[in-house]
C-alpha positions in Angstrom: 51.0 87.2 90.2 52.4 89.5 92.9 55.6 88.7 94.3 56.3 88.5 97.9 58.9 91.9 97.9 57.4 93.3 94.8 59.9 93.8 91.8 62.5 95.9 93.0 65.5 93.2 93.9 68.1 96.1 92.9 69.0 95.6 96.8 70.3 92.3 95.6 72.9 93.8 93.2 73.8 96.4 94.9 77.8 96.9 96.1 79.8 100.0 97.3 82.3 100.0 94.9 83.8 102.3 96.9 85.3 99.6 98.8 86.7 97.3 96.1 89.9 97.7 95.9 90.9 98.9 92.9 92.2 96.1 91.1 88.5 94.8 91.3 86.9 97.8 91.3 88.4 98.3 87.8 86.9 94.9 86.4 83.4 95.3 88.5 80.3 95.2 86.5 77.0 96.6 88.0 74.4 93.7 87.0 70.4 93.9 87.3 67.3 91.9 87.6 66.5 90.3 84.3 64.3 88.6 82.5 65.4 84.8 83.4 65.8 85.7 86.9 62.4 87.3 87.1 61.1 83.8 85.4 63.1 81.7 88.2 61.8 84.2 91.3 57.9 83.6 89.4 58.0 80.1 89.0 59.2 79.6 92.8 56.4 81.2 93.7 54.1 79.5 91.6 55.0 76.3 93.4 52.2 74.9 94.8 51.2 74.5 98.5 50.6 70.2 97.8 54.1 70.3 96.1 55.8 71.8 99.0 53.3 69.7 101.7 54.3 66.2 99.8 58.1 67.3 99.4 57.9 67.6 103.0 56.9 64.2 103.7 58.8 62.2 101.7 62.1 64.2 101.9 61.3 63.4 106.5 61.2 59.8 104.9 64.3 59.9 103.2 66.4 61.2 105.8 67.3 58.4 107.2 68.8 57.0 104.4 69.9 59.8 101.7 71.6 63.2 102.6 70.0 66.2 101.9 71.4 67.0 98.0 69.9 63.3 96.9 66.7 64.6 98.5 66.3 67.3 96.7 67.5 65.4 93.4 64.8 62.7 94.0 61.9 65.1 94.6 63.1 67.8 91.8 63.0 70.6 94.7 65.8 72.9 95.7 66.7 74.2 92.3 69.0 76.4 91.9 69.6 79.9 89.9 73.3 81.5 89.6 72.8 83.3 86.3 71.0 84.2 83.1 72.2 83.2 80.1 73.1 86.6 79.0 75.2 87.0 81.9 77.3 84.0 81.5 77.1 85.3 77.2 78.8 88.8 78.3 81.5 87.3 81.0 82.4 84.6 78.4 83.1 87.1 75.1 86.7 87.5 75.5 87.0 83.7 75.8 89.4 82.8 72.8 88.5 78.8 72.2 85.2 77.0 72.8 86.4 74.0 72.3 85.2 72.3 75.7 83.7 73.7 79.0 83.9 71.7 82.5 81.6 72.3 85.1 82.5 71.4 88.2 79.7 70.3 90.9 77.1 70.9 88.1 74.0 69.7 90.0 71.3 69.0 87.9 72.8 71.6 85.0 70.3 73.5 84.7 73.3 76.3 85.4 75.5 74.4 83.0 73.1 74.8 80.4 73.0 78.4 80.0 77.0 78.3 79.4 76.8 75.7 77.2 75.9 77.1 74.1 78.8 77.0 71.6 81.0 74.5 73.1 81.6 71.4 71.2 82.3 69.4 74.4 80.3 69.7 77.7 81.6 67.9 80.8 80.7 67.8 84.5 81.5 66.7 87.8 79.5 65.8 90.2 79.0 63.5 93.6 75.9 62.4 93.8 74.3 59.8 91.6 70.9 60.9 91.4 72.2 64.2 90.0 74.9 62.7 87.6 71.3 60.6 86.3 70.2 64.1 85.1 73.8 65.4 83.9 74.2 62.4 81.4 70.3 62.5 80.3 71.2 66.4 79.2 74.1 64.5 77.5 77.0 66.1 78.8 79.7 63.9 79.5 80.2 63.1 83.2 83.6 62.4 84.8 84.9 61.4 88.4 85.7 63.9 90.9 89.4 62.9 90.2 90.4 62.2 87.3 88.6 65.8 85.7 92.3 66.9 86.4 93.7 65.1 83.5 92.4 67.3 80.7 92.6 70.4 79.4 89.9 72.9 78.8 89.0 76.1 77.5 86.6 77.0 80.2 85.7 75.7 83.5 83.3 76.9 85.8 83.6 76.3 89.6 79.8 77.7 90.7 79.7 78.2 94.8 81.8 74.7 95.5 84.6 76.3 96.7 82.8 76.5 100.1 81.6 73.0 99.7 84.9 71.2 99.3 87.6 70.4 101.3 90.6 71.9 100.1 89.5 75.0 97.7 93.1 76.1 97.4 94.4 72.6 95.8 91.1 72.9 93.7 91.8 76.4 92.1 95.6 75.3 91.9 93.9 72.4 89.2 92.0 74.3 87.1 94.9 76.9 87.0 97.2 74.0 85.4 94.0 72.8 83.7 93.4 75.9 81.9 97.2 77.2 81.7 97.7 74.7 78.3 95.4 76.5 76.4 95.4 80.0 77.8 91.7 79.1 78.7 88.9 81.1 80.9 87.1 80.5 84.6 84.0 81.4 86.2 83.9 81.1 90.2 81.1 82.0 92.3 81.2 82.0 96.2 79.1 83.3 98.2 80.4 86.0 101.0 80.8 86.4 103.3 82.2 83.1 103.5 81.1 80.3 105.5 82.6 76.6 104.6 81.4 73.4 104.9 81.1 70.0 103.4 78.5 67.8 102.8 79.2 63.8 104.4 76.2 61.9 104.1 73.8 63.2 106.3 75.9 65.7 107.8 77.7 69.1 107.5 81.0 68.9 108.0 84.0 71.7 108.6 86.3 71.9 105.5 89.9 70.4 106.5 91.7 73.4 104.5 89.1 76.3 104.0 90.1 79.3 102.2 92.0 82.4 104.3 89.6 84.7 103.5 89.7 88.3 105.3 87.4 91.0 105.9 83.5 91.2 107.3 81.7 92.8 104.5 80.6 91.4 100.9 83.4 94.1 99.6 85.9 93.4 101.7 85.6 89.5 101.0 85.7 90.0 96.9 88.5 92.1 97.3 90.4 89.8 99.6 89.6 86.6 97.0 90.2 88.2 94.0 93.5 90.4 95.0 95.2 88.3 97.6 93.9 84.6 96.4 93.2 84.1 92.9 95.6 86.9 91.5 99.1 85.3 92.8 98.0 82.0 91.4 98.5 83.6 88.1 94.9 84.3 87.4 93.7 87.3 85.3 90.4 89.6 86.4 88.4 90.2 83.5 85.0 90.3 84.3 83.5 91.0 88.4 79.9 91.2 89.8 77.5 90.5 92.5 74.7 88.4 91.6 71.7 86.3 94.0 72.0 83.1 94.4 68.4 81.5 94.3 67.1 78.2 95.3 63.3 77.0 95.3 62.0 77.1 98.6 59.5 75.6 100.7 57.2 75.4 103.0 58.5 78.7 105.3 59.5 80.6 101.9 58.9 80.5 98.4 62.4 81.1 97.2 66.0 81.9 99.6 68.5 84.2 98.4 72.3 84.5 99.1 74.9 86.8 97.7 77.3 85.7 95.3 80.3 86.9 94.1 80.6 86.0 90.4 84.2 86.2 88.6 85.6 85.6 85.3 89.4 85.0 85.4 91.8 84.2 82.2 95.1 82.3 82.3 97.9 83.4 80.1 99.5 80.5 78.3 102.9 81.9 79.4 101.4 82.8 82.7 103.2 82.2 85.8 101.3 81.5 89.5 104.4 83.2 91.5 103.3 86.5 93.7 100.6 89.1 94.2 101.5 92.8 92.7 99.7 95.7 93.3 98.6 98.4 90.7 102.3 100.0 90.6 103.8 96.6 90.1 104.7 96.1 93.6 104.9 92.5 95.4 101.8 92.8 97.8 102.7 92.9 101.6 101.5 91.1 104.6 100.8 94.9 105.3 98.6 95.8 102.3 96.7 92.4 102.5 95.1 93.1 106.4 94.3 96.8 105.3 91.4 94.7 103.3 90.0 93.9 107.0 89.6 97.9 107.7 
């Protein structure tokens, strides 16, 4: 079939790495469209018309009763691509142990699954019950939304719900001490430029402690994240890019795309969260933060 754009998406991976700051810059890895991203982008497209008309309807049906993520579990629509498996492969190589991976907000897990190979132990969290129905049929072990914090892991992945949460800061300061036991590995994605909320019900709602992100641009924002948030927590770059992050579509479009950053960090056993440094082994200053924003 012929897709809507044709088959150049490079547009979708493209950053000026120019404007990384160089701590990033130095980790950043140019990605491309591949083969399981061409087969996601093929078979939105090859949704039918009746598929899309009947989702429609009963999804208008639903509203009054379910929000819009139990919708979309109900009526299988609204799936969502983050990465390939050979992505996820590649960013999770230096990963020491593979003794248990949690994914956090894992959906339906279709994006769980292509981490999960290897892994003796597969666990999830998620919020809504029609999508933790899905989770355990896959048979990866499900467990509340509080008590995930009471393990140790080798590797979680926090895939775009750091936007979707209330207090992102609190939730990257738990899988820091999470990970910290066994020198483990995480995966965050967020889209940018970023723009929190939280689903309550059948509403959007503001996050009561969103992340203080700075900057305008997709570069700027990365930077920001990576150098001025997750490095003084005590994480460790290893592995930076910019990936799409797909979803089925509908009636209007076949498929929506937003841009994701996509970031592997390591924590050192020994590690300590304290403060930023630069690349001479300076603390970073209030001053050398806001020149992100230029």
């Amino acid at each position: 079939m012929e897709l809507e754009y044709g088959t150049d998406f490079s547009y979708w991976y493209h950053v000026d790495q120019d404007r990384l700051q160089q701590s990033v810059r130095e980790k950043f890895h140019k990605h491309k469209y591949d083969e399981e991203t061409e087969e996601f982008v093929v078979n939105a497209c090859n949704i039918s018309y009746f598929k899309h008309v009947s989702d429609n309807f009963f999804s208008l049906f639903l509203v009054p009763f379910l929000g819009a993520t139990s919708r979309n579990a109900i009526l299988n629509r609204g799936v969502m691509f983050v990465g390939s498996s050979t992505l996820f492969a590649a960013m999770l190589e230096p990963c020491p142990h593979r003794d248990s991976l949690l994914d956090i907000g894992a959906g339906s897990g279709n994006v769980t699954e292509k981490m999960a190979a290897g892994f003796t132990e597969v666990f999830a969290t998620e919020t809504c019950p029609q999508m933790v129905s899905r989770l355990t049929g896959r048979g990866y072990t499900v467990l509340g939304i509080d008590n995930w914090v009471d393990r140790s892991y080798s590797v979680i992945s926090c895939l775009n719900v750091l936007d979707r949460c209330h207090r992102p800061m609190e939730m990257l300061r738990s899988m820091y001490n999470c990970l910290k036991e066994r020198g483990g590995m995480a995966i965050i994605a967020l889209v940018l430029p970023y723009n929190g909320s939280v689903e309550e019900g059948q509403e959007w709602v503001a996050q009561e402690e969103p992340l203080e992100m700075r900057g305008i641009s997709f570069e700027q924002q990365l930077s920001y994240f990576c150098h001025y948030i997750l490095q003084p927590m005590g994480f460790q770059l290893s592995y930076v890019t910019k990936v799409p992050y797909l979803c089925t579509g509908d009636l209007h479009n076949k498929y929506y795309s937003l841009s994701d950053g996509l970031i592997a960090v390591t924590v050192s056993p020994e590690g300590t969260p304290d403060e930023a440094v630069d690349n001479e082994g300076d603390t970073v200053t209030e001053n050398q933060s806001a020149a992100v924003e230029e």
